[in-house]
DOZA-818722 format. One line per 4 residues: number of its first residue (from 0); their letters; for each residue y, x, z of C-alpha. Coordinates in steps of 0.25 Angstrom, whole numbers, plus 5000, padded with zeros to 4 digits. Layout:
BEGIN
NUM	a	Y X Z | ...;
//
This chain:
BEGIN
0	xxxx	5321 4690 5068 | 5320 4700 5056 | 5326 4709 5065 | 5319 4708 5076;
4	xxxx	5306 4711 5068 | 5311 4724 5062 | 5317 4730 5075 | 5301 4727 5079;
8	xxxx	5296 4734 5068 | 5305 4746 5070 | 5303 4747 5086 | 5288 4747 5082;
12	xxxx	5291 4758 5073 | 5297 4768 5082 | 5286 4765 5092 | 5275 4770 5083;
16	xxxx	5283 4780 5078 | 5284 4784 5092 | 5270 4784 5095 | 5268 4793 5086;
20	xxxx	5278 4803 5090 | 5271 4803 5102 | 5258 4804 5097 | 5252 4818 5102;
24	xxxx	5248 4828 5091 | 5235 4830 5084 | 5226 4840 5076 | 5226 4829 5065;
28	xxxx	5244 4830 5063 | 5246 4843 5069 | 5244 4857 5061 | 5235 4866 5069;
32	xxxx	5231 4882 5067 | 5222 4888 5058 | 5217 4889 5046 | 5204 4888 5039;
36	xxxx	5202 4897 5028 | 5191 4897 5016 | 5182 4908 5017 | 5171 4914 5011;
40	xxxx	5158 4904 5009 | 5146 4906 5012 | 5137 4911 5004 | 5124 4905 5009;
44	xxxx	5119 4892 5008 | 5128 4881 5014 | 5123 4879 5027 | 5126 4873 5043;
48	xxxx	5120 4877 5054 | 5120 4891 5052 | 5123 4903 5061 | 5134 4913 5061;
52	xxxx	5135 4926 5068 | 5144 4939 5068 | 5140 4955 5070 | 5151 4966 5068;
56	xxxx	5159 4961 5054 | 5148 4953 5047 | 5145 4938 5050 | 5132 4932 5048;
60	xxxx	5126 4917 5045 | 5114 4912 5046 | 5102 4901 5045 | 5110 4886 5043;
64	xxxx	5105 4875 5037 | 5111 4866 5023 | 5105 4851 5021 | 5094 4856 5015;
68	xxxx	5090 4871 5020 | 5089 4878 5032 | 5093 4894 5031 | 5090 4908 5035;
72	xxxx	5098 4916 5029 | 5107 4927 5034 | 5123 4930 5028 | 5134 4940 5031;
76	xxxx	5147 4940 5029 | 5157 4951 5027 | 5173 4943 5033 | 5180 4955 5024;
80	xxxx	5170 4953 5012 | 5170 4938 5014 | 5155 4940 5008 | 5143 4933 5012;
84	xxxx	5131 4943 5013 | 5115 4938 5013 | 5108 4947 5025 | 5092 4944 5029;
88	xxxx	5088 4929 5032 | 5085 4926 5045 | 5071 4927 5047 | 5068 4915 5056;
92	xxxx	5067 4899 5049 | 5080 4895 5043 | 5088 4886 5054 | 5100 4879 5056;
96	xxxx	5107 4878 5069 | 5102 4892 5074 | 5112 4900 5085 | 5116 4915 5081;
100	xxxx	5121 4926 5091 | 5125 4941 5091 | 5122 4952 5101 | 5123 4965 5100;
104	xxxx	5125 4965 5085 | 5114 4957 5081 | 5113 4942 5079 | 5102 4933 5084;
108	xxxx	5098 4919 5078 | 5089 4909 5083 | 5086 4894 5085 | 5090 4884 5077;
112	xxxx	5084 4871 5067 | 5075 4875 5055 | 5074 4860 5053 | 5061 4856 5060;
116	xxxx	5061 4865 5073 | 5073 4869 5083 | 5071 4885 5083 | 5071 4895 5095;
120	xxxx	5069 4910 5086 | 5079 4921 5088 | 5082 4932 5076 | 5091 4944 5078;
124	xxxx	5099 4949 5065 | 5104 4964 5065 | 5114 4965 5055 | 5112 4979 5055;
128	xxxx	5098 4978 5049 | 5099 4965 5044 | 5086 4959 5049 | 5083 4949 5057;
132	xxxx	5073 4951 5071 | 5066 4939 5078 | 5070 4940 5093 | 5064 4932 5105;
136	xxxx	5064 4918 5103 | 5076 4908 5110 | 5070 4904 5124 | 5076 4891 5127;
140	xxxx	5072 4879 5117 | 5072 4880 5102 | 5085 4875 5098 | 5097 4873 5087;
144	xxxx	5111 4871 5089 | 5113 4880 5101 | 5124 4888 5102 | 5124 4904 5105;
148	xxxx	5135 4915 5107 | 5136 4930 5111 | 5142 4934 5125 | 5141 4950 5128;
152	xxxx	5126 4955 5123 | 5118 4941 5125 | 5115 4931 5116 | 5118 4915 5120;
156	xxxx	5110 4902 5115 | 5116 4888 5121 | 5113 4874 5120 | 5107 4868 5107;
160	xxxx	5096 4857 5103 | 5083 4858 5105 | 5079 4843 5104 | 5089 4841 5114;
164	xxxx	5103 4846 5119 | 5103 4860 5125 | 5113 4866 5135 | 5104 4880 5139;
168	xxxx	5111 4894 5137 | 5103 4905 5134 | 5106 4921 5133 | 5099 4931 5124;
172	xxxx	5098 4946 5129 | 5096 4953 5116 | 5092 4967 5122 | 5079 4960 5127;
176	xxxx	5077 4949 5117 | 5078 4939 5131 | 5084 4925 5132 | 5089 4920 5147;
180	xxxx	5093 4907 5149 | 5107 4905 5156 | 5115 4895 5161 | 5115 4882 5153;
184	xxxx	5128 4876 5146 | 5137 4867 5155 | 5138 4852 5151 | 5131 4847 5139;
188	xxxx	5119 4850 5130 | 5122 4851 5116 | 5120 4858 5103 | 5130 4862 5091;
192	xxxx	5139 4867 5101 | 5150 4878 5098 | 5148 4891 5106 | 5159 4903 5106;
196	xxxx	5162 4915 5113 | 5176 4919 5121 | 5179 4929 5129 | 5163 4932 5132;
200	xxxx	5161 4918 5135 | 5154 4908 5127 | 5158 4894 5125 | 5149 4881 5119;
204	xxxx	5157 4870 5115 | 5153 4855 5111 | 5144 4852 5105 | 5133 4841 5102;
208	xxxx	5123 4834 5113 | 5118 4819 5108 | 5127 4819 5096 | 5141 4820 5104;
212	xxxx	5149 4831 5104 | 5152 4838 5118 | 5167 4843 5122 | 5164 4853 5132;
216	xxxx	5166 4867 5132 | 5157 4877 5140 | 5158 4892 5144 | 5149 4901 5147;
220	xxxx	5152 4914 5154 | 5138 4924 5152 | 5142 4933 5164 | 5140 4920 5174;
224	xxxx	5130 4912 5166 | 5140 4901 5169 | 5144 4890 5158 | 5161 4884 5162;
228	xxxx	5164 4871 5155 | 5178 4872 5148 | 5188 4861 5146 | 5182 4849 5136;
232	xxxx	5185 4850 5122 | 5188 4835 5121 | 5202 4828 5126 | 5195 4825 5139;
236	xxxx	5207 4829 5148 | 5220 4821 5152 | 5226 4835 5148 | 5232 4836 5136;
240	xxxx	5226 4849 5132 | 5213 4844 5128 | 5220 4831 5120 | 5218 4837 5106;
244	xxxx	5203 4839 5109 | 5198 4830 5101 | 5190 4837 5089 | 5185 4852 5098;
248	xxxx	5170 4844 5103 | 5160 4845 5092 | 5145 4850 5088 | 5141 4859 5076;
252	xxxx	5154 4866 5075 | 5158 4881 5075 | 5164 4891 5085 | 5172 4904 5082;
256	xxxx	5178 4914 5091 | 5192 4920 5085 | 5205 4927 5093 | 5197 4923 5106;
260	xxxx	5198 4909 5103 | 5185 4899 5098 | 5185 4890 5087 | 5180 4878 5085;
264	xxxx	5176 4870 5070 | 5169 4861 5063 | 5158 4854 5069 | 5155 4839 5071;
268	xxxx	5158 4827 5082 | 5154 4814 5076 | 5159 4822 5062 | 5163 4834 5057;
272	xxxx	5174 4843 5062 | 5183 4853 5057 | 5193 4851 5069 | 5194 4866 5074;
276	xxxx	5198 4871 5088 | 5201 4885 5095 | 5197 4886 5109 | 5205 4896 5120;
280	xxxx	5196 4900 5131 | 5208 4903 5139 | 5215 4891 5140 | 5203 4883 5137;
284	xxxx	5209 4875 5127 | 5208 4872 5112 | 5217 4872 5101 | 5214 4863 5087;
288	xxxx	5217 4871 5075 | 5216 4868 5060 | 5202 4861 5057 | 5192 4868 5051;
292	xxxx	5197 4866 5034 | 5183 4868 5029 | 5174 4854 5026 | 5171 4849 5039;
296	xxxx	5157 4854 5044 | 5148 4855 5055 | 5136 4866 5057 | 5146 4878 5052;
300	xxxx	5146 4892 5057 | 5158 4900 5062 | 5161 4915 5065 | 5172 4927 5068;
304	xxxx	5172 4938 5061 | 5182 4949 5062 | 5192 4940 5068 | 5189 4930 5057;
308	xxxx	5183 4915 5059 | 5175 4906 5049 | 5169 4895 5048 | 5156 4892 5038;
312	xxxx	5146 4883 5032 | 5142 4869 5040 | 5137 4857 5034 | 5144 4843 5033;
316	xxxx	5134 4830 5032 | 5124 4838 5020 | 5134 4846 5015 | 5133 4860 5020;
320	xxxx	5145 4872 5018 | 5145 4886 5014 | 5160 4889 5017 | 5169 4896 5027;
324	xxxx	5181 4895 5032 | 5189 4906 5040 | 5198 4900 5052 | 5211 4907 5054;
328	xxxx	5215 4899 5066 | 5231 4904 5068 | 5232 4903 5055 | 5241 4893 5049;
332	xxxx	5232 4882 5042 | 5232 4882 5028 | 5226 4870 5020 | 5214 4876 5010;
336	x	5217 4890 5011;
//
């Protein structure tokens, strides 16, 4: 009977034992690419919800919001100096949650929360003067959380909330100050999406309509004026490519283009992320790499510069953040390097 009862035990054993041989692989056992490495902070306020933009070898950031203030204030930042450097405020009311594109050298800032009213201004910065000019004001609804993006010489502003979910693509002409209204986004209204440009065409991800997270992924060719829907960023397949797909859909996170592949990081989906994923535009398919190893955030700003990628400020709960992190994603990961 003793016997009996041990050859039992051991039979149960191995059948576990084999379960979890054969128990497939995931980012939480598995050593992924990449490595996140601390940078120079800030030297702001600590602040979400700001905007970030890039022209020739200089990065600026913008407006943002901490728990207690909104901002308008304007930095530089030299990648070689790794100095923070205070230019001329913005002129309009300090916001949070505005958009930011560049074209033809110059940047252009508009809509956004100031805390009572969704905005709709527009303000060009020429870093070569170092002033700020109002421009015509955005056409479509006053808004905050939209995404824009740069594609050839023309401006873009998508999606965002205006009281309710928005889905409405618009392109700025900036020779004639002129906004025309162009084909809507595919699929689902949202707001806090992530936008990024490949290969002259821009792509909006994810983000949030009625407090859920959406796992398509659209992209939008300017030349046609046509939006394709890409393959879902969820496990939503009886493939197995799309079987790790469980941490890409999220609202409030960051993109950043490097080596002609996006990035995804931080962010929020039901809680904060940190889970990080690069995206190939010619296999449409993504890859998880080491999660973002800052304090995990939502409402951060991310950009390229000279072939370099960071990632800075964002808020968690109250708590807002002033650091930055520089992603090396072939790199191998080092813990708090």
């Amino acid at each position: 009977m003793r016997t009996s009862y041990f050859l039992c035990v051991f039979a149960m054993g191995l059948c576990l034992l084999a379960g979890t041989a054969c128990k497939k692989d995931s980012s939480s056992d598995t050593t992924l690419v990449g490595d996140w490495v601390s940078s120079s902070d800030f030297d702001g306020n600590a602040r979400s919800e700001a905007v970030t933009f890039t022209i020739g070898t200089k990065t600026y950031l913008a407006t943002g919001t901490s728990n207690t203030e909104r901002f308008s204030d304007l930095w530089e930042y030299d990648v070689d100096l790794k100095y923070w450097k205070q230019k001329a405020s913005f002129p309009g009311v300090a916001r949070s949650s505005a958009i930011a594109f560049v074209v033809n050298g110059k940047c252009y800032v508009g809509t956004g929360f100031d805390g009572v009213n969704k905005l709709n201004d527009m303000w060009q910065y020429d870093p070569a003067t170092d002033q700020w000019t109002q421009k015509s004001p955005f056409p479509g609804s006053a808004r905050y959380d939209a995404v824009a993006f740069t594609i050839g010489s023309k401006g873009y502003l998508c999606s965002g909330f205006d009281g309710n979910y928005l889905k409405d693509l618009w392109e700025y002409n900036s020779t004639t100050d002129t906004w025309t209204q162009k084909a809507s986004l595919g699929g689902t209204k949202r707001s806090a999406a992530m936008a990024f440009v490949l290969n002259d065409k821009a792509y909006v991800c994810s983000g949030n309509n009625n407090g859920t997270s959406l796992n398509d992924l659209w992209m939008y060719d300017a030349g046609t004026d046509t939006w394709s829907q890409k393959r879902k960023i969820s496990a939503s397949t009886d493939s197995s490519f799309d079987d790790t797909y469980t941490t890409i859909q999220r609202y409030n996170g960051v993109a950043f283009v490097l080596n002609n592949k996006a990035y995804i990081t931080t962010g929020e989906n039901g809680s904060l992320l940190s889970a990080t994923w690069e995206y190939d535009a010619a296999a449409d398919l993504w890859t998880d790499k080491t999660a973002f190893e800052g304090s995990a955030r939502t409402g951060a700003v991310a950009f390229t510069l000279q072939n370099r990628s960071f990632v800075l400020t964002g808020r968690s709960g109250t708590l807002s953040y002033d650091n930055m992190l520089e992603f090396k994603p072939s790199a191998a990961y080092v813990q708090n390097d």
